[in-house]
DRENPARO-514304 format. One line per field, with one value per atom (N, C-alpha, C): atom name; residue number from 1; x, y, z. Coordinates in steps of 0.2 Angstrom, whole numbers. Layout:
N
atom CA;...
nr NUM;...
x X;...
y Y;...
z Z;...
This chain:
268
atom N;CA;C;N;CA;C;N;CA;C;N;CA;C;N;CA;C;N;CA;C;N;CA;C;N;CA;C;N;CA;C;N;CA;C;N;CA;C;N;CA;C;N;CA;C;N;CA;C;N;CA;C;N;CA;C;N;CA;C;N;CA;C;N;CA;C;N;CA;C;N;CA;C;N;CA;C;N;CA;C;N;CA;C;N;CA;C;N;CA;C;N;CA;C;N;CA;C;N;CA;C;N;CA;C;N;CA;C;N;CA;C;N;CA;C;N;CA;C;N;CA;C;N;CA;C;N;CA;C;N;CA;C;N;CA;C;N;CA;C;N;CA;C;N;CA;C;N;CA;C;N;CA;C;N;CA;C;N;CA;C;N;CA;C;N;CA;C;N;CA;C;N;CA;C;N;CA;C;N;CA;C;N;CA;C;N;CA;C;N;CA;C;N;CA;C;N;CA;C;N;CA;C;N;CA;C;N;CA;C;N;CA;C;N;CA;C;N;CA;C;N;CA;C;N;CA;C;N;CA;C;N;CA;C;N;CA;C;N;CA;C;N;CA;C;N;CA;C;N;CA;C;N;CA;C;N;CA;C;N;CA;C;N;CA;C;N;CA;C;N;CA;C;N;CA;C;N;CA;C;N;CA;C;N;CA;C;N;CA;C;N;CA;C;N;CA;C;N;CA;C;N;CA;C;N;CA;C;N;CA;C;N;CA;C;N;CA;C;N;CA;C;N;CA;C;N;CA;C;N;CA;C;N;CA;C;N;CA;C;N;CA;C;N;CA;C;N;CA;C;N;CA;C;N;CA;C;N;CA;C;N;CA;C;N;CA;C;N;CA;C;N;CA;C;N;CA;C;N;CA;C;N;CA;C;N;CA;C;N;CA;C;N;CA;C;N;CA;C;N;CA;C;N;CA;C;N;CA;C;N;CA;C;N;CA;C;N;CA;C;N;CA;C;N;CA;C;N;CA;C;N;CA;C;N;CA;C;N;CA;C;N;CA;C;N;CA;C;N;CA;C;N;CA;C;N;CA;C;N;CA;C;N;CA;C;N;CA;C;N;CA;C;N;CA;C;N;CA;C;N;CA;C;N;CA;C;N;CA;C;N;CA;C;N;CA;C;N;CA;C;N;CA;C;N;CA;C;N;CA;C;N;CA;C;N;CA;C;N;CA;C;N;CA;C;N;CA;C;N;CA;C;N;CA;C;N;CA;C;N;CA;C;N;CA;C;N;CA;C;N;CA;C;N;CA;C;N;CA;C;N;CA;C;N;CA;C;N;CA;C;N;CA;C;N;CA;C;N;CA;C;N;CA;C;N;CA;C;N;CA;C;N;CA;C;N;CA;C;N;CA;C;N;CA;C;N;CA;C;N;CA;C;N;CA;C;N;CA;C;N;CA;C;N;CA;C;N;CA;C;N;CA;C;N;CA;C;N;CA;C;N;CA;C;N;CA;C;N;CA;C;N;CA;C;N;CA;C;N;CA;C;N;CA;C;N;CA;C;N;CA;C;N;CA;C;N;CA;C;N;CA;C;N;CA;C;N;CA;C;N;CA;C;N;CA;C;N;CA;C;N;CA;C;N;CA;C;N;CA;C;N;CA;C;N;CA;C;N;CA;C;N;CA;C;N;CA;C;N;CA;C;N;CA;C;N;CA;C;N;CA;C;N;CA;C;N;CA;C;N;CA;C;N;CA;C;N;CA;C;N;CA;C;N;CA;C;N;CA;C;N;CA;C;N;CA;C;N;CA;C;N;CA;C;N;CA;C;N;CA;C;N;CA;C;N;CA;C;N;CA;C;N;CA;C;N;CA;C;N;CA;C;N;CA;C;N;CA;C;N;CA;C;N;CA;C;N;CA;C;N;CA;C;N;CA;C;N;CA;C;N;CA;C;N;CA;C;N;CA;C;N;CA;C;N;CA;C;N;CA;C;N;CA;C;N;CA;C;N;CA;C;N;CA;C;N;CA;C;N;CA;C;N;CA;C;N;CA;C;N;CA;C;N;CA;C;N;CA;C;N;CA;C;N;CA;C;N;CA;C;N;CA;C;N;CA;C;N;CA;C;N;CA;C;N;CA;C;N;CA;C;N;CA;C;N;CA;C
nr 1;1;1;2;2;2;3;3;3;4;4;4;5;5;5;6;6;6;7;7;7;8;8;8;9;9;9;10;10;10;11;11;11;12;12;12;13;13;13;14;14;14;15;15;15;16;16;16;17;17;17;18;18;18;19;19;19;20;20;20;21;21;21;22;22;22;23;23;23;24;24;24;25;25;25;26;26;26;27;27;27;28;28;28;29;29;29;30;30;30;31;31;31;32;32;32;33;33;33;34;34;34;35;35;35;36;36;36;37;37;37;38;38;38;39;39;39;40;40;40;41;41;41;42;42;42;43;43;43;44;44;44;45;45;45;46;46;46;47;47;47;48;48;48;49;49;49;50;50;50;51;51;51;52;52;52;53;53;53;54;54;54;55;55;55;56;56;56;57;57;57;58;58;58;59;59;59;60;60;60;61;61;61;62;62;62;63;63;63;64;64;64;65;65;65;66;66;66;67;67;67;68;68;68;69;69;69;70;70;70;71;71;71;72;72;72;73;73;73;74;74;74;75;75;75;76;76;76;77;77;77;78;78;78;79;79;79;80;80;80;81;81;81;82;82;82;83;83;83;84;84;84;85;85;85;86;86;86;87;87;87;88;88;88;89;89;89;90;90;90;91;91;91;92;92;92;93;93;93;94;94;94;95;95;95;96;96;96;97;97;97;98;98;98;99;99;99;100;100;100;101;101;101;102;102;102;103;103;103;104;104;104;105;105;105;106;106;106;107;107;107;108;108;108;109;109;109;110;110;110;111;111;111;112;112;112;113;113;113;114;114;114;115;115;115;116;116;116;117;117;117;118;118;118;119;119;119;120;120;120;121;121;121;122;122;122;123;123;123;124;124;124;125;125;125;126;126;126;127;127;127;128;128;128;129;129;129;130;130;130;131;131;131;132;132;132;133;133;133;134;134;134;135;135;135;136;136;136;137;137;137;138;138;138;139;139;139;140;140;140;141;141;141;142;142;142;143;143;143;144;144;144;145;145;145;146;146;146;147;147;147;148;148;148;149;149;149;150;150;150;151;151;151;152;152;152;153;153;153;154;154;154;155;155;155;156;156;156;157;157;157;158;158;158;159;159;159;160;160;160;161;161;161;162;162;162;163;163;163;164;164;164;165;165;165;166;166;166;167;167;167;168;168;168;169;169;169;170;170;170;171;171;171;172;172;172;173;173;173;174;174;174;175;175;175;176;176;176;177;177;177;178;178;178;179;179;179;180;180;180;181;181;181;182;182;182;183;183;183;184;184;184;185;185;185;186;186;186;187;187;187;188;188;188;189;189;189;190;190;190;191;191;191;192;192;192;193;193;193;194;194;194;195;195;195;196;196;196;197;197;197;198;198;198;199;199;199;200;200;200;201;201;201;202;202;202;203;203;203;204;204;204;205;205;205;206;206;206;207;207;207;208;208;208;209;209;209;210;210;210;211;211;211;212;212;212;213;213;213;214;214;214;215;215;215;216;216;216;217;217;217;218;218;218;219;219;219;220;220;220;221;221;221;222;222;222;223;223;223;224;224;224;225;225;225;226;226;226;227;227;227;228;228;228;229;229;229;230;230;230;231;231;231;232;232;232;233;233;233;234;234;234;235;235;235;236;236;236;237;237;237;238;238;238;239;239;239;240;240;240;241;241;241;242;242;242;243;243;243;244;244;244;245;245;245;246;246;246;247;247;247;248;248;248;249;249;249;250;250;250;251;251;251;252;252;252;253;253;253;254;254;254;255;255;255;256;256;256;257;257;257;258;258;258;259;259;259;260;260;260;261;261;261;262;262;262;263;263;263;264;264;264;265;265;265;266;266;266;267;267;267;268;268;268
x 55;57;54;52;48;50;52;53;47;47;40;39;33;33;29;29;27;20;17;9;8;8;6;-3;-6;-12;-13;-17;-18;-25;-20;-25;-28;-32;-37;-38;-32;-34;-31;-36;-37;-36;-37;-35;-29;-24;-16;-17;-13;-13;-8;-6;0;-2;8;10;14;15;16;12;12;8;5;-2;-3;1;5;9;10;6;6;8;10;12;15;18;22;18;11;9;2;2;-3;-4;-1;-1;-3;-4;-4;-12;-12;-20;-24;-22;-26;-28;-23;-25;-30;-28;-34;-41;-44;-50;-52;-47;-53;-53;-51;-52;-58;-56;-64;-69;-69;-74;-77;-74;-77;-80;-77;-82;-89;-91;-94;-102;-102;-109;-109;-105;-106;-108;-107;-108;-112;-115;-121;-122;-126;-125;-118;-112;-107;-104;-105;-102;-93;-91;-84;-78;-87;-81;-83;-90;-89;-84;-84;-77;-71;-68;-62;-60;-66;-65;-64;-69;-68;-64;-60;-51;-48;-48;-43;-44;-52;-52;-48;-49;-45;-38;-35;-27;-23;-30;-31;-30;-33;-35;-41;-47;-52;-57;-58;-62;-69;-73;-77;-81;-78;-79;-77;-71;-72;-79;-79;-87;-92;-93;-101;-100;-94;-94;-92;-89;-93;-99;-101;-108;-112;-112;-113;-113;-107;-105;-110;-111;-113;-121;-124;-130;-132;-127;-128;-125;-121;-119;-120;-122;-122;-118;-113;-110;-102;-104;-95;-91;-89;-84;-77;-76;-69;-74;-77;-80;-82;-84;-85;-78;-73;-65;-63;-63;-60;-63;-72;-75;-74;-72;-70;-66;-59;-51;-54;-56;-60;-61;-66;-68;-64;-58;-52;-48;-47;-42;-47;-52;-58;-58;-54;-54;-64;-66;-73;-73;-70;-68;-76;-80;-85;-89;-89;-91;-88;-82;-76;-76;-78;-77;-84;-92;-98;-95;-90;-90;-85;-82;-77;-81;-85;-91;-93;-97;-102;-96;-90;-85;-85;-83;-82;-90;-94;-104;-102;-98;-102;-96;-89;-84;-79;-81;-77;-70;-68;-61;-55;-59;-55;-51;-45;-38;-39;-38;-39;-43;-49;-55;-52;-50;-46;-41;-36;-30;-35;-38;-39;-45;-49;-52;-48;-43;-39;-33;-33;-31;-34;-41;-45;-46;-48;-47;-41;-34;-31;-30;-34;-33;-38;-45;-47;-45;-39;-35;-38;-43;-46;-41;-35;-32;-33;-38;-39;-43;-47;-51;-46;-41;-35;-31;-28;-24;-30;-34;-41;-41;-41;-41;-36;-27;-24;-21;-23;-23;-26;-33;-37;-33;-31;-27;-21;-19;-12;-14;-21;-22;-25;-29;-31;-24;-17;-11;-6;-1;2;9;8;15;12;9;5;10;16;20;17;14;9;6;2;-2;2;9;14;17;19;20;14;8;4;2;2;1;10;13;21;19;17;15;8;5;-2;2;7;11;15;19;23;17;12;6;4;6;4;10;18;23;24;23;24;29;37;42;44;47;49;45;37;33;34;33;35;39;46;54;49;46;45;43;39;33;35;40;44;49;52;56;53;48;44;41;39;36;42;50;55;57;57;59;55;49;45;48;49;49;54;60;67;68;64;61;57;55;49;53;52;55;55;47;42;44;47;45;53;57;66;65;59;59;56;49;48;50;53;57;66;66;73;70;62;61;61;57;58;64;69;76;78;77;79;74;69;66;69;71;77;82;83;91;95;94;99;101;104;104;110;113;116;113;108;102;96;97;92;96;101;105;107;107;106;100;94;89;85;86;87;91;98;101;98;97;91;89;84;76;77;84;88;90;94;94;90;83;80;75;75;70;76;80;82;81;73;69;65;65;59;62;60;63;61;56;56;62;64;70;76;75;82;80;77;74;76;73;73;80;82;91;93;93;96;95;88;86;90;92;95;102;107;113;112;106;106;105;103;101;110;114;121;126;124;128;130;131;133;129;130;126;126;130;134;130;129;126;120;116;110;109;113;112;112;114;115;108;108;101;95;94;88;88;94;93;90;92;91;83;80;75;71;71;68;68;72;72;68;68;64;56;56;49;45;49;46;44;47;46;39;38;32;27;28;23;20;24;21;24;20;21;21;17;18;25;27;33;38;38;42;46;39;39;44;42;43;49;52;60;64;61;66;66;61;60;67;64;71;79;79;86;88;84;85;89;84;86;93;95;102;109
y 103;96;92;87;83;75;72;63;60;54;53;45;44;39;33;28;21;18;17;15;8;4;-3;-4;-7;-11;-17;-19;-25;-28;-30;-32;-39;-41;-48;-52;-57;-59;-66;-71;-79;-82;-75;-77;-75;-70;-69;-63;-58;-51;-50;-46;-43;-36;-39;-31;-27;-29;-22;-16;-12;-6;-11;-9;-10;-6;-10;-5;-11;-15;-22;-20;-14;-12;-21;-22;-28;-33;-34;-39;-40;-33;-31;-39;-40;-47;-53;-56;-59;-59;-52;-52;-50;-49;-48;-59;-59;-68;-71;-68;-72;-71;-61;-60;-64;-66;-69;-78;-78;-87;-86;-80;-80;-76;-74;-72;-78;-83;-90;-93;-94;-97;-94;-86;-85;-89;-88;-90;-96;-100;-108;-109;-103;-105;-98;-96;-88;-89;-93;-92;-93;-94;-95;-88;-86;-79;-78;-83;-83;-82;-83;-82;-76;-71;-63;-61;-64;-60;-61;-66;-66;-63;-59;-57;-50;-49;-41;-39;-44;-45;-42;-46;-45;-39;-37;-29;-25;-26;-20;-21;-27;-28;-22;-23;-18;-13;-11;-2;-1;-5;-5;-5;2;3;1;6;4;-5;-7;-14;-17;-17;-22;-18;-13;-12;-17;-18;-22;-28;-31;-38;-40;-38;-36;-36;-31;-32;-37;-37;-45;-53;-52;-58;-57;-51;-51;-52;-50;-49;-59;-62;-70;-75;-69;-73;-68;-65;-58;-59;-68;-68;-69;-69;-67;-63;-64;-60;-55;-59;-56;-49;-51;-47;-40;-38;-34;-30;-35;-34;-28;-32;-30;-24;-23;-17;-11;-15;-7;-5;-9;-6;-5;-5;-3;4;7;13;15;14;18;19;15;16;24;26;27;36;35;40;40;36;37;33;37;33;30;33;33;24;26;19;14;14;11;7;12;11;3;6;1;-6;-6;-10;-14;-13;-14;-19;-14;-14;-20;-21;-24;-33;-33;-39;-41;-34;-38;-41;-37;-41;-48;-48;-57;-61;-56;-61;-57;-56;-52;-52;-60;-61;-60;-56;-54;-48;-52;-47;-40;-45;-38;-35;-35;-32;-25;-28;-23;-17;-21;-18;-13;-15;-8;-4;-4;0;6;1;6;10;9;12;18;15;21;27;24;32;34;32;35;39;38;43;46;48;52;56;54;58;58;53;49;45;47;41;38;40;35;30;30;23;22;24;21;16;18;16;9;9;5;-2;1;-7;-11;-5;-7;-13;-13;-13;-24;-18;-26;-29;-27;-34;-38;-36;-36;-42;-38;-44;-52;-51;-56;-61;-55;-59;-54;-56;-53;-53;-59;-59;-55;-51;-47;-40;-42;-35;-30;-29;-24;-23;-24;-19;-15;-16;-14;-8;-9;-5;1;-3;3;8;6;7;13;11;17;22;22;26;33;27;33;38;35;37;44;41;45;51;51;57;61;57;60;65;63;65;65;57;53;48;52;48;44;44;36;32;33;30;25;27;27;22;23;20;13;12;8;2;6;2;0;3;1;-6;-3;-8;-18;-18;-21;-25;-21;-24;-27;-23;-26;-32;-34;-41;-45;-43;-48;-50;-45;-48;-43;-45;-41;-40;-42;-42;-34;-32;-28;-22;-22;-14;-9;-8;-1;2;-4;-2;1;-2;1;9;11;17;22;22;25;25;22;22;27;25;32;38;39;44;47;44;46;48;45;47;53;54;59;66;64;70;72;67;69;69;70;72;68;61;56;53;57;55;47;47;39;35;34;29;28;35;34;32;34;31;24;22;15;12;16;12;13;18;17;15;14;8;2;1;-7;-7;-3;-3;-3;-1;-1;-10;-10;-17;-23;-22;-26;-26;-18;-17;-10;-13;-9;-5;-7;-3;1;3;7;14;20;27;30;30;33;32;26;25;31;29;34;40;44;51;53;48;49;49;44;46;51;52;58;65;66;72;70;65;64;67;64;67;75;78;84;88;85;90;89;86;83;87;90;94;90;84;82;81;87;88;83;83;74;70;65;61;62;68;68;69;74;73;65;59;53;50;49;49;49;58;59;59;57;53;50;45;37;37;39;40;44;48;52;45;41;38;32;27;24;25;32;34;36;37;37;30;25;19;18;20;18;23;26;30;36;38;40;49;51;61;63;64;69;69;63;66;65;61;61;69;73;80;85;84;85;86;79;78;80;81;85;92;97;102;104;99;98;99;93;92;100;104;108;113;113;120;117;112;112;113
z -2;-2;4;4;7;6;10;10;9;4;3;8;10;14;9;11;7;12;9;12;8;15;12;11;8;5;8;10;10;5;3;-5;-3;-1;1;-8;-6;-16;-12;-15;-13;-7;0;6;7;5;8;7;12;10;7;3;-1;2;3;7;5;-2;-8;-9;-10;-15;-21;-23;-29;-35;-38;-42;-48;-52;-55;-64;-66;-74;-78;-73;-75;-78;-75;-74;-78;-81;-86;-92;-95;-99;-96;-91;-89;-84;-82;-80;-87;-91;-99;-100;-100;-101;-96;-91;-85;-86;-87;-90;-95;-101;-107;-103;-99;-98;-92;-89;-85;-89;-93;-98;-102;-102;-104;-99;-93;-86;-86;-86;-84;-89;-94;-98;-96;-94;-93;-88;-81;-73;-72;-75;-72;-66;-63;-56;-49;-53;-49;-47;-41;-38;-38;-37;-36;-44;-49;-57;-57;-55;-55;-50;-45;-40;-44;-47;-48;-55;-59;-63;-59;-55;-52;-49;-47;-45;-49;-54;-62;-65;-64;-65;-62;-56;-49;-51;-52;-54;-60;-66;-72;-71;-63;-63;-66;-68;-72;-67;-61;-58;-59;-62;-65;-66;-70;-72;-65;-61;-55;-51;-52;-44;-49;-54;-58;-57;-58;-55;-48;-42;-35;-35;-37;-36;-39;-45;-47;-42;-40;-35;-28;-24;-20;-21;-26;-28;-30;-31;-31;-25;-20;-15;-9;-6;1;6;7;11;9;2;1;4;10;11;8;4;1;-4;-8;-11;-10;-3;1;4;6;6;2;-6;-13;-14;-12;-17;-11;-6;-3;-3;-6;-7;-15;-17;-25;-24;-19;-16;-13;-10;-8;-12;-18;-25;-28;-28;-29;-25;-20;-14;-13;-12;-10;-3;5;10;13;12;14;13;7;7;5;6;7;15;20;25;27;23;23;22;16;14;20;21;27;34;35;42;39;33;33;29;28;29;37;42;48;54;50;52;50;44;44;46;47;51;56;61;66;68;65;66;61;56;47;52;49;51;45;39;32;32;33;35;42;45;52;49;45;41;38;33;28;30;36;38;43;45;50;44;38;32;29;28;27;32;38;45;43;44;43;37;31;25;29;32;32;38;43;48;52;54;58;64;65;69;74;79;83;83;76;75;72;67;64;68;72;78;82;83;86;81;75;70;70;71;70;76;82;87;89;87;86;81;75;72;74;78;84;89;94;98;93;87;85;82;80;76;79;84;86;80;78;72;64;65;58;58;54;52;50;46;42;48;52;58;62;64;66;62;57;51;49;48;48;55;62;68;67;65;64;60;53;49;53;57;62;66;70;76;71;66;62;61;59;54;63;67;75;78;73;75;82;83;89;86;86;82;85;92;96;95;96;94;92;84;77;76;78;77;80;87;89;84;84;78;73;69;63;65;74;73;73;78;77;71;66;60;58;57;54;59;66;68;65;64;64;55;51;41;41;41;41;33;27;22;19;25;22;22;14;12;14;13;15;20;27;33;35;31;30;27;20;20;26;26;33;40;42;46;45;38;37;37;35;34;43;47;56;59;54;58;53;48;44;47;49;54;62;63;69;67;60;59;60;61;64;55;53;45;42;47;45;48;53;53;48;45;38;32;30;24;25;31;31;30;33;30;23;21;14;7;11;8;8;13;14;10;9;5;-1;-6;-11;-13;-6;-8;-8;-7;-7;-12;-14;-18;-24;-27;-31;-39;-39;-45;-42;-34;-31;-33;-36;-36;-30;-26;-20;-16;-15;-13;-12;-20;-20;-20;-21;-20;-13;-6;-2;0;-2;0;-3;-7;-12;-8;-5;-1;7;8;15;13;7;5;2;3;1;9;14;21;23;22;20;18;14;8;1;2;-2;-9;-15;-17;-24;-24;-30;-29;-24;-23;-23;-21;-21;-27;-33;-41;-42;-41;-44;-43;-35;-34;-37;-38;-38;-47;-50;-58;-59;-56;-52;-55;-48;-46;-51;-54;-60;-67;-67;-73;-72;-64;-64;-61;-59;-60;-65;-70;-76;-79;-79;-83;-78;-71;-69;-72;-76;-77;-72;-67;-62;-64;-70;-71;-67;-62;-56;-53;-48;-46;-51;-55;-62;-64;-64;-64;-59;-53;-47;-46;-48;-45;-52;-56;-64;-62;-56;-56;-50;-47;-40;-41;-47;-52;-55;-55;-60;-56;-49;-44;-39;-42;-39;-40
């Protein structure tokens, strides 16, 4: 058994980052409406780059890999300076697990603007998936000095320290991101998960009761409390729990752990 941790995205979409997971099932209907209306823009305006970018958005939102890389590239192939576009198609190739060029795409966003925070963010996102941290740690740094009130670099500069098992660290940096958005869910999970590796386990069921309260459709949530009431003894509530959390992992569609924690449930 293992605590799961939450990794924020920064999704570059009309200039604002969203500090959610890409997790948008919800949202499916409403990005199907937006396609067919930019699917009428586009024969009208062919040379307009920003109605292939924002169809290539609309793909990414889909999950429709594939289809957003041909209109990125479409976009860039009628504009070479769009920035966001190069943004998008490399968090397209991190969805993708292709860091590589994930990373070009990155590089060649902050060539044409040195002071893109998101560009910083999800570059220092990618090292860290390749376990790269101290270029991880370095983007995450520079988007600090550029935006010291940017919770998300703090939060993801916690989650580097935590993969360093440099937990004081860690706590530090979690606590940080949380003054700054006392809001931010993710950073109330990973942060339980820190103290639940020091065993300080009623500093973690309180931060996972947060992260319930603010966000009480998450199933990692409760999974992670439920394995906190299980190092505990209290095997009740880790039964309720990890219910909990099995049934609203399912509605995400998310089989694997879906699986995982039925397996768990079983041997208890």
């Amino acid at each position: 058994m293992r605590y799961l941790d939450k990794i924020s995205i920064a999704l570059f979409v009309g200039g604002a980052i969203t500090l959610a997971q890409i997790s948008l099932a919800d949202e499916l209907k409403q990005y199907d409406q937006l396609g067919a209306a930019l699917n009428q823009a586009i024969p009208l305006e062919e040379q307009y780059a920003e109605a292939y970018y924002n169809r290539g958005l609309n793909h990414l939102m889909l999950q429709q890999y594939d289809r957003a890389l041909a209109e990125f590239n479409q976009a860039l192939t009628l504009n070479p300076q769009l920035v966001d576009a190069y943004i998008n198609r490399g968090n397209t190739y991190v969805l993708l697990q292709q860091y590589d060029r994930a990373l070009a795409e990155f590089n060649q966003a902050l060539t044409l603007d040195p002071q893109l925070v998101d560009a910083y963010i999800n570059r220092g996102n990618t090292y860290a998936q390749l376990q790269q941290y101290d270029q991880a740690l370095a983007d995450y740094n520079q988007v600090i000095a550029l935006n010291p009130q940017e919770a998300i670099a703090y939060y993801n500069r916690g989650n580097t320290y935590a993969q360093l098992q440099q937990y004081d660290q860690a706590l530090a940096e979690f606590n940080q991101a949380l003054t700054l958005d006392p809001q931010y869910a993710e950073a109330y999970n990973n942060r339980g998960h820190i103290y639940a590796q020091l065993q300080q386990y009623d500093q973690a069921l309180a931060d996972y009761n947060q992260m319930i309260a603010l966000n009480p459709q998450d199933g990692v949530a409760y999974y992670n409390r439920g394995l906190t009431y299980y190092e505990l003894g209290n095997i009740p509530q880790t039964k309720k729990d990890w219910e909990t959390a099995a049934s609203l992992i399912q509605q995400q569609n998310n089989i694997q752990l879906y699986q995982l924690i039925q397996q768990e449930l079983q041997q208890l």
